[in-house]
PDB file with one MODEL, atoms N, CA, C and O in Angstrom:
MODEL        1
ATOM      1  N   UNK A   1       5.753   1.500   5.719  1.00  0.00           N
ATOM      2  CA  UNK A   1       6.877   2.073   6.450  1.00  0.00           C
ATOM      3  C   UNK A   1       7.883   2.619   5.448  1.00  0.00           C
ATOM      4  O   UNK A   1       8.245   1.876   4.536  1.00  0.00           O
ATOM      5  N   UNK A   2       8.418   3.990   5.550  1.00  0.00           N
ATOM      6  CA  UNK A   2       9.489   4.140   4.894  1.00  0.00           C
ATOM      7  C   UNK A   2      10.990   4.345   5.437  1.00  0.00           C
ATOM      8  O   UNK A   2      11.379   4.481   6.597  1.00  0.00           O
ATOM      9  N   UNK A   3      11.594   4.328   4.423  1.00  0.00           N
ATOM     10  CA  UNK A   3      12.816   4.188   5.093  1.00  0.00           C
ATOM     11  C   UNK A   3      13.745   4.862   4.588  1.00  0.00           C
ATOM     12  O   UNK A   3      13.803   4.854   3.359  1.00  0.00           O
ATOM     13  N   UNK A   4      14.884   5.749   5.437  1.00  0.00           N
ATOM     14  CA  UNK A   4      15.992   6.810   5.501  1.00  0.00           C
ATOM     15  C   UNK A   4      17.299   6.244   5.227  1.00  0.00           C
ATOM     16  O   UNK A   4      17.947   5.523   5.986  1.00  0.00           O
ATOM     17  N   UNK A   5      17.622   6.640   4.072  1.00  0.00           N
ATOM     18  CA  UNK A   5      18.975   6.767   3.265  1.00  0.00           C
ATOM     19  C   UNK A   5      19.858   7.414   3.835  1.00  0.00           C
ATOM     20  O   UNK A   5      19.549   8.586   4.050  1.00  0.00           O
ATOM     21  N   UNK A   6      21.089   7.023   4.248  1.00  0.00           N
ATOM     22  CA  UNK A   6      22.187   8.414   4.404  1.00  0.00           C
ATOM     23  C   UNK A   6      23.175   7.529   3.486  1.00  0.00           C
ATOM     24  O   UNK A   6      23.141   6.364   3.090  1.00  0.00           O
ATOM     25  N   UNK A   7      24.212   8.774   3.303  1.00  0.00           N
ATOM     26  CA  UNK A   7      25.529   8.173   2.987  1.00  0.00           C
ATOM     27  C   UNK A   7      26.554   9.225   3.103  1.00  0.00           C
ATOM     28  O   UNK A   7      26.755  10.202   2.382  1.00  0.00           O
ATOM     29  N   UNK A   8      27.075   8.874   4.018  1.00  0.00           N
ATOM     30  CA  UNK A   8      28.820   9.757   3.742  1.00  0.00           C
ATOM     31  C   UNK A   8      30.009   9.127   4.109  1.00  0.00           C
ATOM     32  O   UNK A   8      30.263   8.015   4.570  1.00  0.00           O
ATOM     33  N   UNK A   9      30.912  10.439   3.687  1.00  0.00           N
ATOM     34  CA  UNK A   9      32.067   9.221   4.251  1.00  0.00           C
ATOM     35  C   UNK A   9      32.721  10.273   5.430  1.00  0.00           C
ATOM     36  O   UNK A   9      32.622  11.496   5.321  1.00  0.00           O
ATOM     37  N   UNK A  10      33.258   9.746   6.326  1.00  0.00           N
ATOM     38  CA  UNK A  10      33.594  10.184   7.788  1.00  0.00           C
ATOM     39  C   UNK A  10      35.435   9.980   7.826  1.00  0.00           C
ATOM     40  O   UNK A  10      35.990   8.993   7.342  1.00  0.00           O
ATOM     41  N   UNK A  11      36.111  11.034   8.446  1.00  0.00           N
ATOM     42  CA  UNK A  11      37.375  10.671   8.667  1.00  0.00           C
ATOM     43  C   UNK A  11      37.526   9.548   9.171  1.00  0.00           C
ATOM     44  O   UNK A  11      38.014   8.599   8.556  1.00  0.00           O
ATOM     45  N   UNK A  12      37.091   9.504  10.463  1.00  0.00           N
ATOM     46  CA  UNK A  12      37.806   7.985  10.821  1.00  0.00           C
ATOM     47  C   UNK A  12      36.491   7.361  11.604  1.00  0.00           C
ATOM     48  O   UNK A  12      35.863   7.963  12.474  1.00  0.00           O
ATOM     49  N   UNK A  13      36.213   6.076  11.134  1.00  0.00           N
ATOM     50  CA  UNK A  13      35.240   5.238  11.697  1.00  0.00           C
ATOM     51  C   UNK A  13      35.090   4.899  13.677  1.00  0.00           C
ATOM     52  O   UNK A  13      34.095   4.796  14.394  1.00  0.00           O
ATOM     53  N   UNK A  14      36.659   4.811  14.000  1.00  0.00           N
ATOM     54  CA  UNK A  14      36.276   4.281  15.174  1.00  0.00           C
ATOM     55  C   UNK A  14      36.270   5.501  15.686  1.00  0.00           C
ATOM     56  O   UNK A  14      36.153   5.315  16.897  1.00  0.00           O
ATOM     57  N   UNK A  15      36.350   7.112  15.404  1.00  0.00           N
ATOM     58  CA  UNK A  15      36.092   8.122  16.233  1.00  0.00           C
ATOM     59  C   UNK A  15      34.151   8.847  16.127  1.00  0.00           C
ATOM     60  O   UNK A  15      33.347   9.367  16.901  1.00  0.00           O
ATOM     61  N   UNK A  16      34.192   8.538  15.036  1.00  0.00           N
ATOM     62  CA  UNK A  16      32.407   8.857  14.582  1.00  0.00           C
ATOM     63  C   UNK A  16      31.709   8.108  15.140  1.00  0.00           C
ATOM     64  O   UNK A  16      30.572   8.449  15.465  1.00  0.00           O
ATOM     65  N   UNK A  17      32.331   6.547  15.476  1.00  0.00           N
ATOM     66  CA  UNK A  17      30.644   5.456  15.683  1.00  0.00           C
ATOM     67  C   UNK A  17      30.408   5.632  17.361  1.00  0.00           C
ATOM     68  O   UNK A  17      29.512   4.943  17.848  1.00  0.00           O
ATOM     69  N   UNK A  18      31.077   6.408  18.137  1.00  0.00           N
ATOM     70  CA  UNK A  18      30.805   7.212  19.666  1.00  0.00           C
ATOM     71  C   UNK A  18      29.695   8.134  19.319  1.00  0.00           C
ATOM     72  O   UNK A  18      28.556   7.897  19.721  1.00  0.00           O
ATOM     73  N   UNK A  19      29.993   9.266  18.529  1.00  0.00           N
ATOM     74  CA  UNK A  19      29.070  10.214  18.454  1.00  0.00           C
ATOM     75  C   UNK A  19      27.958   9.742  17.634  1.00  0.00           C
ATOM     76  O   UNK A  19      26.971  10.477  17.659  1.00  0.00           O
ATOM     77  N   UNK A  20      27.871   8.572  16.831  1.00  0.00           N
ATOM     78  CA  UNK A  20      26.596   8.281  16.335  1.00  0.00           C
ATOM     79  C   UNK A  20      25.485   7.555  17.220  1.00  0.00           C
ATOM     80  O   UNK A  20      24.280   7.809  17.245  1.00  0.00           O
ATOM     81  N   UNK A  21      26.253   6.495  18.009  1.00  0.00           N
ATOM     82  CA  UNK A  21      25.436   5.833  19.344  1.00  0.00           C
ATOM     83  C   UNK A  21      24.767   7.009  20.410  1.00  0.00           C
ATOM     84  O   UNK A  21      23.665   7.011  20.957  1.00  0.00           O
ATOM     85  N   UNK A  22      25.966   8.075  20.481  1.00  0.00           N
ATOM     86  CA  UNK A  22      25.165   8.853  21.549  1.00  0.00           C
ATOM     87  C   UNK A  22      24.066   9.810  21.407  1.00  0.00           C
ATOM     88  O   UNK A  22      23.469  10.314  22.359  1.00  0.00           O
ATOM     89  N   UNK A  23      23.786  10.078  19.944  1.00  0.00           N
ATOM     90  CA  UNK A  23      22.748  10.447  19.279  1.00  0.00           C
ATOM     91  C   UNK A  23      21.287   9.925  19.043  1.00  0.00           C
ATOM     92  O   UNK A  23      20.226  10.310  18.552  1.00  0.00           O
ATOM     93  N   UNK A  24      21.841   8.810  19.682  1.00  0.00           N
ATOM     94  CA  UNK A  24      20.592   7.364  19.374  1.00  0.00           C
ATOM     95  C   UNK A  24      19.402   8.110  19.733  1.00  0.00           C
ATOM     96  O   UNK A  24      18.538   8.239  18.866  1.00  0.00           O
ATOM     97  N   UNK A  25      19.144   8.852  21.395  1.00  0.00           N
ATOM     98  CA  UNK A  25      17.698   9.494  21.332  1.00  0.00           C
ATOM     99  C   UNK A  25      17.218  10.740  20.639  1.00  0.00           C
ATOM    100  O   UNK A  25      16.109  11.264  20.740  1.00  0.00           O
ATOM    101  N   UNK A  26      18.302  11.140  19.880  1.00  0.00           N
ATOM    102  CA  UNK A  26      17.208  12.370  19.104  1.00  0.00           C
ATOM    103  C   UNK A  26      16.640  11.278  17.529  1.00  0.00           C
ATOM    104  O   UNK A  26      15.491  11.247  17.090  1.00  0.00           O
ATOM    105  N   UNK A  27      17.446  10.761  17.158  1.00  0.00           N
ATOM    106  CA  UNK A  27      16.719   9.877  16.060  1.00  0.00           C
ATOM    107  C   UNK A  27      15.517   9.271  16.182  1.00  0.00           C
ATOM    108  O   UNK A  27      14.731   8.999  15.276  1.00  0.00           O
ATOM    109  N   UNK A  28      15.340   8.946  18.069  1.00  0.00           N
ATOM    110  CA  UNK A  28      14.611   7.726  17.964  1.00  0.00           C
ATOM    111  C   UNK A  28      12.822   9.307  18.155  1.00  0.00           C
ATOM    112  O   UNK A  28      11.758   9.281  17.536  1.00  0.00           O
ATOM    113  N   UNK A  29      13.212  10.163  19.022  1.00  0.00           N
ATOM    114  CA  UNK A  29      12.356  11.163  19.256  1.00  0.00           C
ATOM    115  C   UNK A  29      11.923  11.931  17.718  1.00  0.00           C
ATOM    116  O   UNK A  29      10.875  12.574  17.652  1.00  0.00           O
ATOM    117  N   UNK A  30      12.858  11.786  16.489  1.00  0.00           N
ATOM    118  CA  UNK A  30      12.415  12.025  15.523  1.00  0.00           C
ATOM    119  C   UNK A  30      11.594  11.043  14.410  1.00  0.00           C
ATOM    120  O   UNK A  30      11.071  11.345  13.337  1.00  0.00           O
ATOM    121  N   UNK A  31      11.712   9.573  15.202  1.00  0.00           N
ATOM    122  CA  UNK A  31      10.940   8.489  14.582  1.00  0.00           C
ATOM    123  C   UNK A  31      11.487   7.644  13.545  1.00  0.00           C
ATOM    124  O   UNK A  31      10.987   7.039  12.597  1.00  0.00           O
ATOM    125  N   UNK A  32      13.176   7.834  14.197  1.00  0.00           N
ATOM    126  CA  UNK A  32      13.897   7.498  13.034  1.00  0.00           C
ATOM    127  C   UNK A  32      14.507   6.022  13.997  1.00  0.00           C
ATOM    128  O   UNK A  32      15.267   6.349  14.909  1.00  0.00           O
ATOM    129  N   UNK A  33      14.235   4.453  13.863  1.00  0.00           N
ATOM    130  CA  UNK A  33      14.463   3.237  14.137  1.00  0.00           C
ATOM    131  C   UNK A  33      14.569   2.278  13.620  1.00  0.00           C
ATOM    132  O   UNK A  33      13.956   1.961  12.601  1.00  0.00           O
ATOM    133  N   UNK A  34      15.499   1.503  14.305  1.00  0.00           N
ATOM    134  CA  UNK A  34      16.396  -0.067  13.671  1.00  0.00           C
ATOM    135  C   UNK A  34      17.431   0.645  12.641  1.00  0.00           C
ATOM    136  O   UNK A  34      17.417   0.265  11.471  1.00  0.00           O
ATOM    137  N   UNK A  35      18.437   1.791  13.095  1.00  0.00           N
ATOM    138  CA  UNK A  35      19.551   2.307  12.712  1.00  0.00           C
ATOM    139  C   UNK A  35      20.480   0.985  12.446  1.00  0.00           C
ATOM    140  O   UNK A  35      20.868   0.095  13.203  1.00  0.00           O
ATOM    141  N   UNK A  36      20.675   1.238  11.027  1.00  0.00           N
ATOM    142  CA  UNK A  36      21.746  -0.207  10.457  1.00  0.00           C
ATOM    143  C   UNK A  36      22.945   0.582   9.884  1.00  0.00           C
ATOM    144  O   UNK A  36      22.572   1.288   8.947  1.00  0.00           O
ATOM    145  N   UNK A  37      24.651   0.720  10.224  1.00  0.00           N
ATOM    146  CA  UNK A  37      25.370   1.054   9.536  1.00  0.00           C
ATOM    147  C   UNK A  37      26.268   0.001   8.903  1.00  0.00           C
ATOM    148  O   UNK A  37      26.766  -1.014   9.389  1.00  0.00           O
ATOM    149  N   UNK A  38      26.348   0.616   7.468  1.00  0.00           N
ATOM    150  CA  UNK A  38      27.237  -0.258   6.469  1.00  0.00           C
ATOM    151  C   UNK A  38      28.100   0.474   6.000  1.00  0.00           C
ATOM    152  O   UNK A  38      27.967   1.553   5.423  1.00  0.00           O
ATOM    153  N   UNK A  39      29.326  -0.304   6.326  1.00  0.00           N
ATOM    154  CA  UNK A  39      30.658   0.055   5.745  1.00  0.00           C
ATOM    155  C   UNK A  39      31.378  -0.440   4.338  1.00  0.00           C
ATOM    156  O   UNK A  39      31.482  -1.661   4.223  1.00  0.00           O
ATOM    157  N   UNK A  40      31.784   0.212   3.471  1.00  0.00           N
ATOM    158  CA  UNK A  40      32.248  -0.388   2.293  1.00  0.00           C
ATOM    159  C   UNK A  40      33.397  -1.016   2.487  1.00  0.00           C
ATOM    160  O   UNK A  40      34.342  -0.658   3.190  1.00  0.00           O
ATOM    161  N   UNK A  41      33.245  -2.268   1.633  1.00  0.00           N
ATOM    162  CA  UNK A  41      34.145  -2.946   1.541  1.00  0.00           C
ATOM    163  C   UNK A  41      35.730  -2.516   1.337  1.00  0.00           C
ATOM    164  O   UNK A  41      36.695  -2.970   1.952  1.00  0.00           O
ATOM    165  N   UNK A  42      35.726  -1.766   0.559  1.00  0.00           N
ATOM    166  CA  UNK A  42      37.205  -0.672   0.260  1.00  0.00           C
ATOM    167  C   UNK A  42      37.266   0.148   0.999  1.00  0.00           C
ATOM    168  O   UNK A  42      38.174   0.972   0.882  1.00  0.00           O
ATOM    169  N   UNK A  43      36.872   0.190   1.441  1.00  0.00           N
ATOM    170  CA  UNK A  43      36.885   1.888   2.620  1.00  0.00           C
ATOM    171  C   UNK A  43      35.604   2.240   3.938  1.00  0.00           C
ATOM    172  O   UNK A  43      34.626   2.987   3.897  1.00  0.00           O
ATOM    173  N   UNK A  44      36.124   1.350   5.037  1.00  0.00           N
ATOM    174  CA  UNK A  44      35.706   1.012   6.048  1.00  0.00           C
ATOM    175  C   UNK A  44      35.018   2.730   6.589  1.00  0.00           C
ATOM    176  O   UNK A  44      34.030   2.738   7.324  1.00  0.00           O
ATOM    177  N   UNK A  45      35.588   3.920   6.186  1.00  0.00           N
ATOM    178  CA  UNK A  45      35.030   5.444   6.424  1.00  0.00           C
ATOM    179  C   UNK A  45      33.895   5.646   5.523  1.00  0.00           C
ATOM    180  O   UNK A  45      33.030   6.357   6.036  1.00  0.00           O
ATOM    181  N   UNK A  46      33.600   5.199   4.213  1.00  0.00           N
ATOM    182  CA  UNK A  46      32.298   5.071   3.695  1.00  0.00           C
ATOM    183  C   UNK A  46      31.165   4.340   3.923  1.00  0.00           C
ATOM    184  O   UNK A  46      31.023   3.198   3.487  1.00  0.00           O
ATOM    185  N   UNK A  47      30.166   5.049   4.725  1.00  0.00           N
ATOM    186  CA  UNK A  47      28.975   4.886   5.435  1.00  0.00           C
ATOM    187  C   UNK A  47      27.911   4.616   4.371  1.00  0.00           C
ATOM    188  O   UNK A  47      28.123   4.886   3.189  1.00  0.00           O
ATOM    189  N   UNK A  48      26.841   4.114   4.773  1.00  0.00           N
ATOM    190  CA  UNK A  48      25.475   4.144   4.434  1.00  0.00           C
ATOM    191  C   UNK A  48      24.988   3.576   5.685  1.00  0.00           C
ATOM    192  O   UNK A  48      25.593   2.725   6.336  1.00  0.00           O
ATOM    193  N   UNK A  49      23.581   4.220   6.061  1.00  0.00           N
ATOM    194  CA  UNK A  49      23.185   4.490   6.983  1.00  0.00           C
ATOM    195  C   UNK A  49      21.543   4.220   6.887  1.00  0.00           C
ATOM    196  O   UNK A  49      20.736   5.139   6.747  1.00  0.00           O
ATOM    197  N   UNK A  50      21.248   3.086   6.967  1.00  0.00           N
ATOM    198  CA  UNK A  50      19.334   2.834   7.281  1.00  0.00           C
ATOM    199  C   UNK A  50      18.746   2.780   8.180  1.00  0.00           C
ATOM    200  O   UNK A  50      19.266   2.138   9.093  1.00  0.00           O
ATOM    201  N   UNK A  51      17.228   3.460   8.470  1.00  0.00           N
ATOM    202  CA  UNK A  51      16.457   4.022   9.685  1.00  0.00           C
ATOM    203  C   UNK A  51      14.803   3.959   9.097  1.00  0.00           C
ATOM    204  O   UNK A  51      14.294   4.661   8.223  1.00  0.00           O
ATOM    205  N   UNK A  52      14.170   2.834   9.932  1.00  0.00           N
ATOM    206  CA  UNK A  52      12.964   2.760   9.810  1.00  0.00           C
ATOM    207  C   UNK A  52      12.211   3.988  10.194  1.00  0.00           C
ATOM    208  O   UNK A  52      12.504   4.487  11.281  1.00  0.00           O
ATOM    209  N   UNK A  53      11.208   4.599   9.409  1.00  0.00           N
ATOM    210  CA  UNK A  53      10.657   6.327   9.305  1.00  0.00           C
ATOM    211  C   UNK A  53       9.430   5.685   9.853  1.00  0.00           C
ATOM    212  O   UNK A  53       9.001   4.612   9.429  1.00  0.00           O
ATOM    213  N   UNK A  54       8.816   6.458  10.922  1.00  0.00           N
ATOM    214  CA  UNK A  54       7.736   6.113  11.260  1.00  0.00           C
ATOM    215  C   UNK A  54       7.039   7.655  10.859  1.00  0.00           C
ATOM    216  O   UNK A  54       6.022   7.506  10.183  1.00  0.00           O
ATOM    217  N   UNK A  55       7.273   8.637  11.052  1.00  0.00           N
ATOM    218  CA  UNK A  55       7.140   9.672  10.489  1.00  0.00           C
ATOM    219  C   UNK A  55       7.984  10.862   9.060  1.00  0.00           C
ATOM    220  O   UNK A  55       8.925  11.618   9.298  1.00  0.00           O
ATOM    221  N   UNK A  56       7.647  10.780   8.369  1.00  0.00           N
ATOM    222  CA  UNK A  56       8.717  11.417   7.056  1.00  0.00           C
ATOM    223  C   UNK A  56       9.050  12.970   7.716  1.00  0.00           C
ATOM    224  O   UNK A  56      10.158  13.455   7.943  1.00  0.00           O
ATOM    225  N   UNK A  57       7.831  13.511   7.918  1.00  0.00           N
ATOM    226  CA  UNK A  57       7.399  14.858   7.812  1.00  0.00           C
ATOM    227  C   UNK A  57       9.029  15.406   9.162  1.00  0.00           C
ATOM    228  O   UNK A  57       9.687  16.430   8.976  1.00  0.00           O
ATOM    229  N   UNK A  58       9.275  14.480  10.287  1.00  0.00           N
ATOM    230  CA  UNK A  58       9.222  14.646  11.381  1.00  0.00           C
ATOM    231  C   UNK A  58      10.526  14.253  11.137  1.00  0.00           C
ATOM    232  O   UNK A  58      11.253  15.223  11.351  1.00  0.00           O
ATOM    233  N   UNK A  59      11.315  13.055  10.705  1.00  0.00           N
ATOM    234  CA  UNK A  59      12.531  12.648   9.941  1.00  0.00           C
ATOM    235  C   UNK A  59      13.294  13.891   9.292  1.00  0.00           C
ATOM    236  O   UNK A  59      14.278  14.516   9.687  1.00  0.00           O
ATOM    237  N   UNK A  60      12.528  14.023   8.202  1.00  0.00           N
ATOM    238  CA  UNK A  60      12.872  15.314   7.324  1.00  0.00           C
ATOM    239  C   UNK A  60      13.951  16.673   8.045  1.00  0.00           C
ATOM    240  O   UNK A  60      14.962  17.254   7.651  1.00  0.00           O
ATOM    241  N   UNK A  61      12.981  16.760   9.418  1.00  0.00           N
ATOM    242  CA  UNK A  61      12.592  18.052   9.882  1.00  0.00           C
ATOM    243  C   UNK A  61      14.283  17.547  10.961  1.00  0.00           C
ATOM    244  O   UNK A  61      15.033  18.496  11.189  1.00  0.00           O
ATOM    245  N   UNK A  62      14.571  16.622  11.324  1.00  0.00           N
ATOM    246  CA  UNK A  62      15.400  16.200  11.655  1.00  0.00           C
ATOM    247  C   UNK A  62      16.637  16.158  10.931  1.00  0.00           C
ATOM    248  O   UNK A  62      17.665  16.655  11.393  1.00  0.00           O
ATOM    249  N   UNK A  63      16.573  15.459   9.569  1.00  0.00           N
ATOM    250  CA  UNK A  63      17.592  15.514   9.080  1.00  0.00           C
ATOM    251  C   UNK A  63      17.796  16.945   8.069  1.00  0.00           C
ATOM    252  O   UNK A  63      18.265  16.872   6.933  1.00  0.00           O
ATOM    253  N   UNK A  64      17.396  18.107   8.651  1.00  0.00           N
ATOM    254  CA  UNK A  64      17.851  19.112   7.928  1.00  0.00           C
ATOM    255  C   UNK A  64      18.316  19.875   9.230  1.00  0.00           C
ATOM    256  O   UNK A  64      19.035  20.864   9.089  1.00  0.00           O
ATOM    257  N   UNK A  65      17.941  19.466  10.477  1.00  0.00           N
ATOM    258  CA  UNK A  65      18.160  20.199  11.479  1.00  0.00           C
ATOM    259  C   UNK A  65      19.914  21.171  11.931  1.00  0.00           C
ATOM    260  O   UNK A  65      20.938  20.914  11.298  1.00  0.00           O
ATOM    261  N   UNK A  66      19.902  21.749  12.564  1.00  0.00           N
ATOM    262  CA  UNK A  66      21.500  22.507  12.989  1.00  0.00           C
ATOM    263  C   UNK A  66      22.137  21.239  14.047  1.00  0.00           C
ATOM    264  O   UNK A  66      23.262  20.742  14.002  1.00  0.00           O
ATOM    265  N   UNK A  67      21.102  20.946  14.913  1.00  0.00           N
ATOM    266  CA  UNK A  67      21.681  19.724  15.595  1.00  0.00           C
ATOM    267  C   UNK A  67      22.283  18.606  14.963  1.00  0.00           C
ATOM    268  O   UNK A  67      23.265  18.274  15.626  1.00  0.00           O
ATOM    269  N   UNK A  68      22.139  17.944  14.058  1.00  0.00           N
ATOM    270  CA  UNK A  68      22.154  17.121  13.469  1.00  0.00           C
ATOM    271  C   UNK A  68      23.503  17.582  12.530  1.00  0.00           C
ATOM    272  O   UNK A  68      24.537  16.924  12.420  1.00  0.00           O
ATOM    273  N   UNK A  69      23.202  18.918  11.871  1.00  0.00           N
ATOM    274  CA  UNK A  69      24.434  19.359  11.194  1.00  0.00           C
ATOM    275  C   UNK A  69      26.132  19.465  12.164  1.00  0.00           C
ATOM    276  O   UNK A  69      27.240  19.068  11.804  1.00  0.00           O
ATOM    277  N   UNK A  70      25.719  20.146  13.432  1.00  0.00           N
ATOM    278  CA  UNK A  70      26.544  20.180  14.371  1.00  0.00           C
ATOM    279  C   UNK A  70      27.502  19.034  14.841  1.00  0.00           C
ATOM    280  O   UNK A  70      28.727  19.070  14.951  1.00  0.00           O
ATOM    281  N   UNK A  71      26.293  17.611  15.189  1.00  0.00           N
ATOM    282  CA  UNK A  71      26.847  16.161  15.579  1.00  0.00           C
ATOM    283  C   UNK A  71      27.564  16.173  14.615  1.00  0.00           C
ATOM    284  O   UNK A  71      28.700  15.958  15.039  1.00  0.00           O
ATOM    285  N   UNK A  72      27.590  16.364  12.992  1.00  0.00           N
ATOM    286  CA  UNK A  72      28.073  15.167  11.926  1.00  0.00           C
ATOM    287  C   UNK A  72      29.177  15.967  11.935  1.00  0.00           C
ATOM    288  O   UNK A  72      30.221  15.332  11.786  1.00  0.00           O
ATOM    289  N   UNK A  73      29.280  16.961  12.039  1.00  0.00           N
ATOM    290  CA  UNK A  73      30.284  17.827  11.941  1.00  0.00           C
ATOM    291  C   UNK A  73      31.738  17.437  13.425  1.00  0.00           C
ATOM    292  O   UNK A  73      32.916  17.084  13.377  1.00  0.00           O
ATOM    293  N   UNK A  74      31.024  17.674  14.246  1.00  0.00           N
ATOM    294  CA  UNK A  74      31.911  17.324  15.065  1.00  0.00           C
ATOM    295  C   UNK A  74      32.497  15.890  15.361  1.00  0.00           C
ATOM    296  O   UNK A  74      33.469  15.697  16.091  1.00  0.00           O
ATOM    297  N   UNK A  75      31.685  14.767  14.609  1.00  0.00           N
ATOM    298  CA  UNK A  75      32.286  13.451  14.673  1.00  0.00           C
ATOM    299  C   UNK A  75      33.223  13.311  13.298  1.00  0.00           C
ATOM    300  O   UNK A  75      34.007  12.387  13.085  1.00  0.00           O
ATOM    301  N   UNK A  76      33.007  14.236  12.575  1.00  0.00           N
ATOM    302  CA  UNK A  76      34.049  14.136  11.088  1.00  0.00           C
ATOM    303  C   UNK A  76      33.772  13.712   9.821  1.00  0.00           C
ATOM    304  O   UNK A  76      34.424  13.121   8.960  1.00  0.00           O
ATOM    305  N   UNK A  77      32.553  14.183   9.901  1.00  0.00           N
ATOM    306  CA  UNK A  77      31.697  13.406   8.391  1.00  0.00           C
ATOM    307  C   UNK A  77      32.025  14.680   7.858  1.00  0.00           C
ATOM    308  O   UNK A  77      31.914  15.770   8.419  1.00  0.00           O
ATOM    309  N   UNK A  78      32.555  14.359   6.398  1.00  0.00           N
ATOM    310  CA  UNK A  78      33.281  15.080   5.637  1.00  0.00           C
ATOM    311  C   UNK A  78      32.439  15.192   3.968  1.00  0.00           C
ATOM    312  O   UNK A  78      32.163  14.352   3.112  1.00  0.00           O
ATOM    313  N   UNK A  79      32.315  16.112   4.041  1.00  0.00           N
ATOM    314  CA  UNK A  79      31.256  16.565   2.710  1.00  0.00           C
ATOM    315  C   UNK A  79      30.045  16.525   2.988  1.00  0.00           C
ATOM    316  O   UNK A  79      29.763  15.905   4.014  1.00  0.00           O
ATOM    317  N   UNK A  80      29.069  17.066   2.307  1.00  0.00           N
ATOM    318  CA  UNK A  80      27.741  17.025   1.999  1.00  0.00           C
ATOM    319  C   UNK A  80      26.727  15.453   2.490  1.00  0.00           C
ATOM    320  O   UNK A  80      26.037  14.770   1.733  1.00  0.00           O
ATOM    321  N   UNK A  81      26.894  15.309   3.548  1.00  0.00           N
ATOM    322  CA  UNK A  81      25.912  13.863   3.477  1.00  0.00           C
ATOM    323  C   UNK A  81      24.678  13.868   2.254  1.00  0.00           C
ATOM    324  O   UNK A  81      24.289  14.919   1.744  1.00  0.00           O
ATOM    325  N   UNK A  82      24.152  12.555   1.891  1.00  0.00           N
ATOM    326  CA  UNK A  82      23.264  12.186   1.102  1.00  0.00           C
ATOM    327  C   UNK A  82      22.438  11.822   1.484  1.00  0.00           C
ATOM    328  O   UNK A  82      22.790  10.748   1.971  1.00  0.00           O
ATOM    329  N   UNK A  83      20.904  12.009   1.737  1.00  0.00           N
ATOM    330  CA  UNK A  83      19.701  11.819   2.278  1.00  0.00           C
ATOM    331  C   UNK A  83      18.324  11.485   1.517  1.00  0.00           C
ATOM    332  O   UNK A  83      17.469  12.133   0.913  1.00  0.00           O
ATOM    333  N   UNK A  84      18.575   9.982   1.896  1.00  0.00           N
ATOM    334  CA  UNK A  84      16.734   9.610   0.826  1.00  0.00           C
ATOM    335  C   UNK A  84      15.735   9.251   1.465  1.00  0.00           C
ATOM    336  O   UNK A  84      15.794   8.877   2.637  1.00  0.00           O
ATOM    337  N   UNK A  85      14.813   9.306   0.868  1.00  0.00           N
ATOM    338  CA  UNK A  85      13.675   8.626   1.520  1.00  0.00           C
ATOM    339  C   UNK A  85      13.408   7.455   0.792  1.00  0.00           C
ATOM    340  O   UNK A  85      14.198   7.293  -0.138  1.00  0.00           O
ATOM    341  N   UNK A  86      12.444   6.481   0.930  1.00  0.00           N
ATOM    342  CA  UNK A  86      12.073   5.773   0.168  1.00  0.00           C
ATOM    343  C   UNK A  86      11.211   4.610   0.926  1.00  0.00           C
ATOM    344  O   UNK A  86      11.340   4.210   2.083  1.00  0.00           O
ATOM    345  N   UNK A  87      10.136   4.118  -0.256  1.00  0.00           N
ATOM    346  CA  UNK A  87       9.052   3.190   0.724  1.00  0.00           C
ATOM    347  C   UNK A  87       7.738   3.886   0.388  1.00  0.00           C
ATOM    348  O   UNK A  87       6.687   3.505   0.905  1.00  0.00           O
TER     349      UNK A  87
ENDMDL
END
């Protein structure tokens, strides 16, 4: 199994973690499951973000998507998100 890296940091936490829950079925339709978010200790807006990959190819194709660019955008994730794979 591999597994999906994010990291960014978001204006404000309690306005983003709405639009990240309501996103839950395109992740899960892209094979992306058991979504874990971690907040830094210093700065509760710095994310990292883990997602069991049942498919890479299909993940990938997801996390480069306009949809996906659109959500992060409109919940306030601010800069360039960071995206790994690994596994």
């Amino acid at each position: 199994m591999n597994t999906m890296i994010v990291h960014h940091h978001v204006r404000n936490y309690e306005a983003w973690r709405p639009a990240y829950d309501k996103h839950e079925p395109m992740r899960t339709s892209a094979g992306l499951t058991h979504g874990r978010v971690f907040r830094a200790a210093d700065d509760p807006n710095d994310l990292v973000l883990l997602f069991d990959v049942a498919d890479k190819k299909r993940a990938r194709a997801f996390a480069e998507s306009d949809d996906l660019k659109t959500v992060m955008q409109n919940a306030g994730v601010e800069g360039r998100p960071e995206m790994y794979f690994i596994g």
